[in-house]
Every structure is written in structure tokens, then in C-alpha cells.
Backbone as a chain_set.jsonl record, in Angstrom:
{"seq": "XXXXXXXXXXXXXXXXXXXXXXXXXXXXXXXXXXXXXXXXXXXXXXXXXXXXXXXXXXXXXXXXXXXXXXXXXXXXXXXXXXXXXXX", "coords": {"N": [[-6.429, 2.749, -10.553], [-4.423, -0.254, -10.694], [-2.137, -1.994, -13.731], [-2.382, -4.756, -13.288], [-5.209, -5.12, -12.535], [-6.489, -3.434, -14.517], [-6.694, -4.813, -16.634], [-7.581, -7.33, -15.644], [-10.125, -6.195, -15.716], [-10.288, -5.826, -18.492], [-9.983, -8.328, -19.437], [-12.387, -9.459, -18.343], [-14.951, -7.828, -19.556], [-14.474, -8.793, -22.104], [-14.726, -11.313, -21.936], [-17.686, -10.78, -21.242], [-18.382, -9.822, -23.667], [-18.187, -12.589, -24.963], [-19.986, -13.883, -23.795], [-22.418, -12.814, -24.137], [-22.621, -13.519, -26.677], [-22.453, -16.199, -26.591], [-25.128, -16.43, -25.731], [-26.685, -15.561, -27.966], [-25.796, -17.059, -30.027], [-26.913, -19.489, -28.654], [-29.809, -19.141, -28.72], [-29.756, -18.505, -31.466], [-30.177, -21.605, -32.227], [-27.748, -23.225, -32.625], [-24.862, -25.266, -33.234], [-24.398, -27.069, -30.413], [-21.541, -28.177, -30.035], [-19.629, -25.926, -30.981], [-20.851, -23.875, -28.78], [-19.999, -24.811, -27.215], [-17.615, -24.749, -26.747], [-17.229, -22.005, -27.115], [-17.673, -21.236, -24.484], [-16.198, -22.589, -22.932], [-13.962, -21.052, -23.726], [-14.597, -18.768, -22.613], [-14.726, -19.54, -19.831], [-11.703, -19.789, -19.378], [-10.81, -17.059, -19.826], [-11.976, -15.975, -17.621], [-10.596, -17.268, -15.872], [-8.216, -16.63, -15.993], [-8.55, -13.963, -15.619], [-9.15, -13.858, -12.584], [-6.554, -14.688, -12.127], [-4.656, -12.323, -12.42], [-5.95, -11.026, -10.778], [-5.252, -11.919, -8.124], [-2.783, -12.392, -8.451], [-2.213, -9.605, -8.215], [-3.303, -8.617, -5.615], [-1.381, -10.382, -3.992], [1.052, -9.296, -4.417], [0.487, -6.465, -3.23], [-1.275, -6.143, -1.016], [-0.621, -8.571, 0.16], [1.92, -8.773, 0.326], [2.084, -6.28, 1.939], [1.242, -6.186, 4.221], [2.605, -8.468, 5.202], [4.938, -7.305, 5.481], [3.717, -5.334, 8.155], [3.643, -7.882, 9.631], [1.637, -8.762, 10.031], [0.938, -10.811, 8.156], [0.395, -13.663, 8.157], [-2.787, -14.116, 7.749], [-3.685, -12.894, 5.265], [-2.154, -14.897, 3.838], [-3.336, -17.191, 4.549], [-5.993, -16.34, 3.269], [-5.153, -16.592, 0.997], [-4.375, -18.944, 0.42], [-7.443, -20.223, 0.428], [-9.051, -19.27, -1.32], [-7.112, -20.563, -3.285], [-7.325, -23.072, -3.222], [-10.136, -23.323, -4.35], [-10.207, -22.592, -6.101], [-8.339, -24.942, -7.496], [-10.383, -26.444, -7.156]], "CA": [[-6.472, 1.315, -10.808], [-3.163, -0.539, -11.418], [-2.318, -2.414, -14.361], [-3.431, -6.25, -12.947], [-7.008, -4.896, -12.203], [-6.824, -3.096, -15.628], [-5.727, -6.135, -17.226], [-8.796, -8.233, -15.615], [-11.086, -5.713, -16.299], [-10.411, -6.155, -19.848], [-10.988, -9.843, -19.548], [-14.378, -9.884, -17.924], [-15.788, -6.816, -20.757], [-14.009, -9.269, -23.202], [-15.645, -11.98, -21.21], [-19.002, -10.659, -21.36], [-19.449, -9.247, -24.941], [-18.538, -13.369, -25.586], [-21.109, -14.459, -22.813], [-23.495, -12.318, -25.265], [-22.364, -13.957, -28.47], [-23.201, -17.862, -26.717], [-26.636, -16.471, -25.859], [-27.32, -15.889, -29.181], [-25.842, -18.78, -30.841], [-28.482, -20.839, -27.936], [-30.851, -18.532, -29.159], [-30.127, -19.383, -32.912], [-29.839, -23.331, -32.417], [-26.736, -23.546, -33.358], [-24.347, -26.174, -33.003], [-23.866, -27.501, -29.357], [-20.089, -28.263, -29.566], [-19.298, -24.849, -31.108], [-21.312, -23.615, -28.356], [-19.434, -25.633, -26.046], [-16.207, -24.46, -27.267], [-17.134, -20.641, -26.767], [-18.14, -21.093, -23.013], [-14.534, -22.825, -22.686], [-12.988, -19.81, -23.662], [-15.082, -17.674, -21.765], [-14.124, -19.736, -18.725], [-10.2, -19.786, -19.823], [-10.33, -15.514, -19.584], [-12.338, -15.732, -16.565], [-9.61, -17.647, -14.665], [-7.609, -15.619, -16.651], [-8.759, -12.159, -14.775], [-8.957, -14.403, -11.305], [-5.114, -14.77, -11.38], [-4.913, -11.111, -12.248], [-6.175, -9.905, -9.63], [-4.656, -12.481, -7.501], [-1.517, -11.701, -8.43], [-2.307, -8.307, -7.442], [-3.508, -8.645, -4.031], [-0.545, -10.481, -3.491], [1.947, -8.142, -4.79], [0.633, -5.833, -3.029], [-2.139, -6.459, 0.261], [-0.081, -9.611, 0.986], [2.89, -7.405, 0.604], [1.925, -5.092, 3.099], [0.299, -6.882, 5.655], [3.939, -9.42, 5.44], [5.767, -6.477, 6.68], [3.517, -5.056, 8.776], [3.896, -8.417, 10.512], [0.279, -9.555, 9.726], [1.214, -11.41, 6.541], [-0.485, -15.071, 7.899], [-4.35, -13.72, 7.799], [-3.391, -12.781, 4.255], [-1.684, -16.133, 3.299], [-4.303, -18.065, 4.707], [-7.312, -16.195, 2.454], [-4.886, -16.841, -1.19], [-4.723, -20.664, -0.013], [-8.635, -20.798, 0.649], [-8.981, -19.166, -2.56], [-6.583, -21.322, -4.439], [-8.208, -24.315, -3.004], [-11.5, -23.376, -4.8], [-9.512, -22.499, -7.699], [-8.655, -26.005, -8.057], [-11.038, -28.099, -7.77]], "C": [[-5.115, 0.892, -11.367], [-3.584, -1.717, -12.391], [-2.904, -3.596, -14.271], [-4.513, -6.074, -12.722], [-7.479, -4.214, -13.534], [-7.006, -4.571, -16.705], [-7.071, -7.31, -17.072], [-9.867, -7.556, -15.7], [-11.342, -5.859, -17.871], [-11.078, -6.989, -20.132], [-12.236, -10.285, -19.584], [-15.196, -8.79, -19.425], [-15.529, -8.437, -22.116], [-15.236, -10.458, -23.044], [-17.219, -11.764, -21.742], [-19.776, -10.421, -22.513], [-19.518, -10.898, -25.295], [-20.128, -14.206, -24.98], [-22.44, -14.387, -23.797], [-23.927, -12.966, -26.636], [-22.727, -15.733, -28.169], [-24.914, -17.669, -26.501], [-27.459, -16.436, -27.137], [-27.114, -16.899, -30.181], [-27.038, -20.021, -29.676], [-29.214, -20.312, -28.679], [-31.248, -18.939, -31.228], [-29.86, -20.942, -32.725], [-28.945, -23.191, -32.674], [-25.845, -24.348, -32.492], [-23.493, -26.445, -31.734], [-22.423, -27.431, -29.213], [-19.257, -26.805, -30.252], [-19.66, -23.912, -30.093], [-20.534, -23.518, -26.699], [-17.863, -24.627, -25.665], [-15.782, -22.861, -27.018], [-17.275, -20.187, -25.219], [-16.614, -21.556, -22.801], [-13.841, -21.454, -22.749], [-13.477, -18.546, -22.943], [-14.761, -17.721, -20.345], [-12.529, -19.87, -18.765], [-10.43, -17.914, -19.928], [-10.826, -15.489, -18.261], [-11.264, -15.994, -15.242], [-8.261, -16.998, -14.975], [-7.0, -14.591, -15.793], [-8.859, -12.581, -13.459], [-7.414, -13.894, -11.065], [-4.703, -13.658, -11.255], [-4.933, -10.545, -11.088], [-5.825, -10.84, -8.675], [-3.334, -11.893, -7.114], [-1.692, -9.969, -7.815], [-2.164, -8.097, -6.186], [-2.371, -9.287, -3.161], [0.457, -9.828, -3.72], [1.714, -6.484, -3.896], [-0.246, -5.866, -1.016], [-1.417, -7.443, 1.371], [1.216, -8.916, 1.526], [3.05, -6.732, 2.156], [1.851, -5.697, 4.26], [2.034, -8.238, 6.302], [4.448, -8.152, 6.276], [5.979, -5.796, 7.396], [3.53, -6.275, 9.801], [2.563, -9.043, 10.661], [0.198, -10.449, 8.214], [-0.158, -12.943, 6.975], [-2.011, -15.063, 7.357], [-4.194, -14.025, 6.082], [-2.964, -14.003, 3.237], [-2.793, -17.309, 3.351], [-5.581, -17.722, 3.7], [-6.766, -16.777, 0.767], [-5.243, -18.469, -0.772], [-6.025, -21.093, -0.142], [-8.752, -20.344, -0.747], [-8.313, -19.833, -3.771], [-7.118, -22.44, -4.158], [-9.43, -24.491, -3.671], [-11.216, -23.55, -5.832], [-9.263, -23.688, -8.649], [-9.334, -26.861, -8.176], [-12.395, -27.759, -8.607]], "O": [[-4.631, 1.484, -12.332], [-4.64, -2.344, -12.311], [-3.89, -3.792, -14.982], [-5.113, -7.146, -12.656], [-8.675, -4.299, -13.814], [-7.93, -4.762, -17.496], [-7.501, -7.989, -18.004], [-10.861, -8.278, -15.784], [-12.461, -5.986, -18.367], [-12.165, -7.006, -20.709], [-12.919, -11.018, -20.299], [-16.004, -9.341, -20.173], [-16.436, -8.9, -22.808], [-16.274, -10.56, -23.698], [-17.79, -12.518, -22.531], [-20.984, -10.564, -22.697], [-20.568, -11.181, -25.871], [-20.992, -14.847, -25.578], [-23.206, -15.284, -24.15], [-24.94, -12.975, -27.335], [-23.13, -16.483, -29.058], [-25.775, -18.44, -26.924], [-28.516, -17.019, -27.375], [-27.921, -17.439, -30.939], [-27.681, -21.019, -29.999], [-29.471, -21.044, -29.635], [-32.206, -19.329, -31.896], [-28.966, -21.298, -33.493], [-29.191, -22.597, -33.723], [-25.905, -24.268, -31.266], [-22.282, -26.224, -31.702], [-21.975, -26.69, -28.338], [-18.085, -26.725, -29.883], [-18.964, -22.899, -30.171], [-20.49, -22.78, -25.714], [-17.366, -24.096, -24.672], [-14.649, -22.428, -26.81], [-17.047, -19.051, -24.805], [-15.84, -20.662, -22.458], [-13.247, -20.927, -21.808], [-12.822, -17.521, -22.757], [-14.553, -16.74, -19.631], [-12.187, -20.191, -17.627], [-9.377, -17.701, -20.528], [-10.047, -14.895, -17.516], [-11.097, -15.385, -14.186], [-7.351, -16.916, -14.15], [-5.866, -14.328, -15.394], [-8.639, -11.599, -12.75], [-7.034, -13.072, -10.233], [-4.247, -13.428, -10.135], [-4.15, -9.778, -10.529], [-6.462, -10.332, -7.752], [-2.9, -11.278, -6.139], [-1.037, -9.501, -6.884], [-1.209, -7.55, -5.634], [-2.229, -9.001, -1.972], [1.012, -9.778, -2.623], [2.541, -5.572, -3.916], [0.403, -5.589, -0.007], [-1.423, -7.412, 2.601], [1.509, -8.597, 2.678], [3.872, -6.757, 3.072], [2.607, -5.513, 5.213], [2.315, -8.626, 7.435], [4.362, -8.045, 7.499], [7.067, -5.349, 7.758], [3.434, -5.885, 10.965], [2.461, -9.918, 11.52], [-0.754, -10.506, 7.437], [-1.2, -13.178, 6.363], [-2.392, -15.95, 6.593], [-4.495, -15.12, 5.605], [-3.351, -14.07, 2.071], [-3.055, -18.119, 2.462], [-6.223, -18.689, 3.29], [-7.425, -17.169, -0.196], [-6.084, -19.15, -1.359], [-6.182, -22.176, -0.705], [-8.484, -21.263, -1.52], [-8.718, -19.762, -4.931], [-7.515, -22.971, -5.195], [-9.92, -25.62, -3.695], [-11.683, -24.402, -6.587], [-9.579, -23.792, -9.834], [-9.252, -27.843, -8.914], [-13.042, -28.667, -9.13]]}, "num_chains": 1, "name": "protein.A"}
């Protein structure tokens, strides 16, 4: 595993123990906009470990496939993917 897939693996574990920590603040009532505020940052690592491994695949899949002379296939899946990304 290279470091950008290490790197968003982190994220998502990191990710998930907080995923854990808003279920139980729902679970204790506790205060909606603190609540709010922890799902934000759960989605701010998530897109986090997206670019991650973005960056990866292009550093290295897009890479390849460019100078084997199949690069477009490759170019065309990051833009459909960045298209989702933004909106």
C-alpha cells in the first residue's frame, strides 16, 4: 500500500471512531449544533481521504495508462468523479 492510500486509510478509521462518537452524542440528546459540527468534520476527512486517493490514481493509473497511450479513458473517469465531487 503506498503512502496516499495509507494516508486515507487513516482518515476513514479516524473517520469512523468519530462517526461512533455522533451516534452516541444522538443517543445521549445532546446538543444538535455540536452534533452538527462533528458530522462536518467527519465529512471534511472524508473528502479529505477522497482526494487521497485521487491523487493517487492519478499519479499513478492515470500515469500509466498516459504513456501507454490510453491516458483519455482515465481522464475522462477523474472528471466524472470530480463532477460529483462538486456538487
Amino acid at each position: 500500500m503506498n503512502e496516499e492510500k495509507k494516508k486515507a486509510l487513516n482518515l476513514l478509521k479516524t473517520s469512523r471512531g468519530q462517526i461512533e462518537g455522533i451516534i452516541k452524542m444522538l443517543e445521549n440528546d445532546r446538543y444538535c449544533v455540536d452534533i452538527s459540527k462533528q458530522i462536518l468534520a467527519v465529512v471534511g476527512l472524508l473528502k479529505k481521504a477522497n482526494l487521497n486517493i485521487l491523487d493517487q490514481h492519478m499519479k499513478s493509473c492515470v500515469k500509466d495508462a498516459m504513456l501507454d497511450g490510453n491516458g483519455e479513458e482515465k481522464i475522462n473517469e477523474i472528471i466524472n468523479v470530480l463532477d460529483k465531487y462538486v456538487k
